[in-house]
C-alpha positions as CSV (number, residue, x, y, z in Angstrom):
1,X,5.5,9.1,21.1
2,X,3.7,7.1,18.7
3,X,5.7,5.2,15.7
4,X,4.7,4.5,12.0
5,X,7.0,2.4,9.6
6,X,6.1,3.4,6.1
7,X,8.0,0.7,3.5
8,X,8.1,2.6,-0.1
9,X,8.5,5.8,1.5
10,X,10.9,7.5,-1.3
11,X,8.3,8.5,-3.5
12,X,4.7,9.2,-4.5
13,X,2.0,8.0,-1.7
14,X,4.2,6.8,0.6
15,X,6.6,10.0,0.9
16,X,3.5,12.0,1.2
17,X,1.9,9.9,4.8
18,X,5.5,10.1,6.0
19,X,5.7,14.2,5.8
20,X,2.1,14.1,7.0
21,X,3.4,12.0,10.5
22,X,6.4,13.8,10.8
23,X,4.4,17.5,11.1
24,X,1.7,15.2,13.6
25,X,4.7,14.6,15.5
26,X,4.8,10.6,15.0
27,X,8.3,8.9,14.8
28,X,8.8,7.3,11.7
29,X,10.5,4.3,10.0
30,X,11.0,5.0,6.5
31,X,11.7,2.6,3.9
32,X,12.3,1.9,0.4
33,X,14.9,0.7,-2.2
34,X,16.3,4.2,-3.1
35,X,19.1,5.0,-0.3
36,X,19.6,8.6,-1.5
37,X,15.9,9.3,-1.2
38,X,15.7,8.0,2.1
39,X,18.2,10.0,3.6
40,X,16.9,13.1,1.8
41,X,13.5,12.4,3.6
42,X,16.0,11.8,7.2
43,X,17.9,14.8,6.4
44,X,14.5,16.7,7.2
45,X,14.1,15.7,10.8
46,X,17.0,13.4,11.7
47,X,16.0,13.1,15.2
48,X,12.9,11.9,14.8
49,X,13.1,9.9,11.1
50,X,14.5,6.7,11.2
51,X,15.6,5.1,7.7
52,X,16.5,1.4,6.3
53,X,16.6,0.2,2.6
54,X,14.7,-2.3,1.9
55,X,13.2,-4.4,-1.1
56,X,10.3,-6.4,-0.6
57,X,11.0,-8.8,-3.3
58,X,14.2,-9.8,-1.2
59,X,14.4,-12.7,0.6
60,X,16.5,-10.7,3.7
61,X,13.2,-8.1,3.8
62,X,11.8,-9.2,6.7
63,X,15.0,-9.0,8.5
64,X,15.6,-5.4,7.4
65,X,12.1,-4.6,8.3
66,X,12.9,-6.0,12.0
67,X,15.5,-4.3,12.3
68,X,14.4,-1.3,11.5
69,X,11.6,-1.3,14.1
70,X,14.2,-2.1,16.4
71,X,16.0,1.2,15.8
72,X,13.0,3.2,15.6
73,X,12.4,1.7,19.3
74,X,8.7,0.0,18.4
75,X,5.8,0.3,15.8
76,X,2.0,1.1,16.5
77,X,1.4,1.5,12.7
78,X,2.3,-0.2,9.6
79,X,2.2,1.0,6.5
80,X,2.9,-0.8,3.1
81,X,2.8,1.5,0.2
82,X,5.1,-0.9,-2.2
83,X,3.9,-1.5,-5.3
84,X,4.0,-1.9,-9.2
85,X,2.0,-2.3,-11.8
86,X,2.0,-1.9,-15.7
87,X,-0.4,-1.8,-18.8
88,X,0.2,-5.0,-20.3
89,X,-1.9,-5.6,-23.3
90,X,1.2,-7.6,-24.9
91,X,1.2,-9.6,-22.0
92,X,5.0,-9.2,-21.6
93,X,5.7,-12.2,-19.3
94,X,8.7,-10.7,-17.5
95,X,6.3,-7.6,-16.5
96,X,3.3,-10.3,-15.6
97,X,6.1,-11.9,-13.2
98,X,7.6,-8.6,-12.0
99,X,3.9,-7.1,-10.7
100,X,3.4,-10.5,-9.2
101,X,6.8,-10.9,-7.8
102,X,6.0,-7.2,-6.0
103,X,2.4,-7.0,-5.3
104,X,1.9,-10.9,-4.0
105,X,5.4,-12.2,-2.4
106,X,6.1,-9.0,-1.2
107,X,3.3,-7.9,-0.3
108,X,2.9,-11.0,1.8
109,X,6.6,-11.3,3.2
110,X,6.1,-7.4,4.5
111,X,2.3,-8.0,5.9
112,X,2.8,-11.3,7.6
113,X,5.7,-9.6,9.0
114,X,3.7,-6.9,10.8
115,X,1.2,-9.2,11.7
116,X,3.5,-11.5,13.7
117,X,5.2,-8.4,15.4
118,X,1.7,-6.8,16.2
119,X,0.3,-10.6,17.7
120,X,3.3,-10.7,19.8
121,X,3.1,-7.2,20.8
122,X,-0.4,-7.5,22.0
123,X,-1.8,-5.3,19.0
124,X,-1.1,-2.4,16.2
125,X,-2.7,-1.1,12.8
126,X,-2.0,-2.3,9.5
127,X,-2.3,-0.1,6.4
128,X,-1.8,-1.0,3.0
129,X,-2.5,0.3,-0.4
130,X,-4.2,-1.8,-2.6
131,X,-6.2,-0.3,-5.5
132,X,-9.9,0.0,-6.8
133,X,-8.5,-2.1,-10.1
134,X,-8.9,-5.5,-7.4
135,X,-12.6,-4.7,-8.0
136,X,-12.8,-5.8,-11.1
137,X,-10.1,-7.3,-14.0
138,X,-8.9,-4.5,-16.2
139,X,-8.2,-6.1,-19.9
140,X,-5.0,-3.8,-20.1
141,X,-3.3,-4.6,-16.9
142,X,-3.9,-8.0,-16.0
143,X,-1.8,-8.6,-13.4
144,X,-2.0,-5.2,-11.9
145,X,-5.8,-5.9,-11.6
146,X,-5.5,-9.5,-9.8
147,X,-2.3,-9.0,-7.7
148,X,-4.7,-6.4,-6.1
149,X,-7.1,-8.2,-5.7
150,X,-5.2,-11.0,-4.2
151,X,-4.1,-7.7,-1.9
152,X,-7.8,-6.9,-1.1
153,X,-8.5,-10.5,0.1
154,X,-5.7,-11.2,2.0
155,X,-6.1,-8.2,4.5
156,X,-10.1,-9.3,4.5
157,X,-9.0,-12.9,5.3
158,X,-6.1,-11.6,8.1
159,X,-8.8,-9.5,9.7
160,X,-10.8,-12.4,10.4
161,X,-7.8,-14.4,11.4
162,X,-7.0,-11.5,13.8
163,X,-10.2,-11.8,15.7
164,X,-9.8,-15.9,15.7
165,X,-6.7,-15.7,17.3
166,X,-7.7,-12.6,19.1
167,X,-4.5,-11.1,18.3
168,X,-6.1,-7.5,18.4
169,X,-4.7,-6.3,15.2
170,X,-6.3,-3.5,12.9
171,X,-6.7,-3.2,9.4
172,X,-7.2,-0.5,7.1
173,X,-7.6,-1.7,3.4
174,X,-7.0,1.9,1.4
175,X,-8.1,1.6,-2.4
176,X,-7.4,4.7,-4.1
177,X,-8.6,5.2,-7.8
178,X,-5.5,6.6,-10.3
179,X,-3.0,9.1,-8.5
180,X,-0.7,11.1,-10.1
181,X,2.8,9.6,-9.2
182,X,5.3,7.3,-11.3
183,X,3.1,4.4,-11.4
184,X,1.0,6.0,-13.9
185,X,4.2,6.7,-16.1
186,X,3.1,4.4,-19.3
187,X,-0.3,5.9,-19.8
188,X,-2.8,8.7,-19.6
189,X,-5.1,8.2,-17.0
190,X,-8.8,10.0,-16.4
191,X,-9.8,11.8,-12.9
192,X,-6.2,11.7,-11.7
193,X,-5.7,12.8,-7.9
194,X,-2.6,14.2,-6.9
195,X,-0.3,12.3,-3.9
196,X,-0.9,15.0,-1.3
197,X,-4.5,15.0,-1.5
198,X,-4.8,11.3,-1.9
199,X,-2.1,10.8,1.4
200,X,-4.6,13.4,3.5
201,X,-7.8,11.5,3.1
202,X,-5.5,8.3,4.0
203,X,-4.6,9.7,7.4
204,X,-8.0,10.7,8.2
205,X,-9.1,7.6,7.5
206,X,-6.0,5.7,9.9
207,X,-7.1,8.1,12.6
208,X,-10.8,7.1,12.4
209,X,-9.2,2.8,12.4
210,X,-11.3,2.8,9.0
211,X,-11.6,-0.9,7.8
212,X,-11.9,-0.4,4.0
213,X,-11.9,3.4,2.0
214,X,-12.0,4.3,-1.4
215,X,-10.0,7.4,-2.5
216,X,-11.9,9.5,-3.4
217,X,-16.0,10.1,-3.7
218,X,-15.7,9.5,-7.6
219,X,-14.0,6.5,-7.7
220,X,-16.5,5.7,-4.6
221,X,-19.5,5.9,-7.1
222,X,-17.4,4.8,-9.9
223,X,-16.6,1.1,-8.0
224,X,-20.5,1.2,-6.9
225,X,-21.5,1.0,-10.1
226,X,-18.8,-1.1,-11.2
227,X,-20.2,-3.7,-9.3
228,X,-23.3,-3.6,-10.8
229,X,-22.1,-4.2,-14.1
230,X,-22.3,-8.2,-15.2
231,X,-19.7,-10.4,-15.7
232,X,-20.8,-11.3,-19.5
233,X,-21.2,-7.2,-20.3
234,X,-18.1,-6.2,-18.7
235,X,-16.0,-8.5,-20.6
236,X,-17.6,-6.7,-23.8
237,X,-15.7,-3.2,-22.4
238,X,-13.0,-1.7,-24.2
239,X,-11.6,0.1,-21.3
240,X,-9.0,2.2,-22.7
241,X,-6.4,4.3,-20.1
């Protein structure tokens, strides 16, 4: 039976893969920082779910995350869906530090983590959510924007790494555009997707070993033509959310 460890499974994205893998038949790891919502999600399938509280800005993370592949008896997939992020025209420092504190050093103790376990295991998938925001720097959520971006060329540089060391380690870099879940609680957003439809074109895409996808078509065309935009222009933008 295959196995998938989904850290931030209590909520929004992340809760939404795990049901998907559960009704595919997958075992599954699930983790989070919200004990009572993990067990909720176990109380659903106890046999075959798996559960270990875990916050990825702790230093004892990757020990947690060890231990709870251990329990669930392996991992063929990983999947980080831990994040923050805020709209932070103020620039509040604390919630500058706090995005970065989630969305770099986590993100990085968690990843790393799967990559060492996959090298020594002779291979395995790594998913992660990053965001379309990495495409470009949104004046209103500064850190959100270049934490993800950070995220977007990490995985690009561990992919190459992966095929240096021959380590046989996939990578899926998922970059949805805004999804209806409590992220998005400190503003109103346009073309927002809701989690279950978001967390269905994610699964297709980890069956297919995608390398990069952006959720959905729109924001596909929207990030197109993003890209087109020059630096000097975009900077003139009042890009209100």
């Amino acid at each position: 039976m295959k196995k998938i460890v989904i850290v931030g499974a209590t909520s929004g994205i992340g809760l939404e893969i795990a049901r998907i893998y559960k009704e595919l038949g997958w075992r599954i790891g699930a983790a989070g920082r919200r004990r009572e919502k993990l067990e909720q999600f176990q109380s659903t399938a106890p046999e075959q779910i798996v559960i270990e509280e875990i916050d990825v800005t702790r230093d004892d993370a990757v020990e947690q995350l060890h231990h709870l592949i251990e329990h669930l008896g392996g991992m063929d997939l990983f999947f980080l869906s831990s994040g923050i992020g805020y709209q932070n025209r103020a620039l509040d420092t604390n919630l500058e530090q706090q995005t970065v504190k989630t969305n770099v050093e986590g993100f990085t103790r968690m990843v790393t983590a799967a990559y060492h376990y996959f090298q020594k295991q002779g291979g395995g998938h790594i998913a992660v959510i990053s965001s379309i925001a990495g495409t470009k720097g949104l004046g209103a959520a500064p850190a959100y924007s270049a934490t993800k971006r950070y995220q977007n060329t990490y995985i690009d540089a561990l992919a190459q790494l992966s095929r240096m060391e021959k380590a046989a380690v996939t990578f899926t870099d998922i970059r949805p555009g805004f999804v209806r879940t409590d992220l998005l609680k400190d503003g109103s957003y346009p073309l927002q997707m809701q989690a279950d439809y978001v967390a269905r074109k994610i699964v297709r895409a980890l069956q297919r070993k995608k390398r990069r996808v952006v959720i959905d078509w729109r924001y596909a065309i929207l990030v197109f033509f993003w890209k087109l935009i020059p630096e000097r222009l975009w900077e003139r933008l009042s890009i209100h959310t």
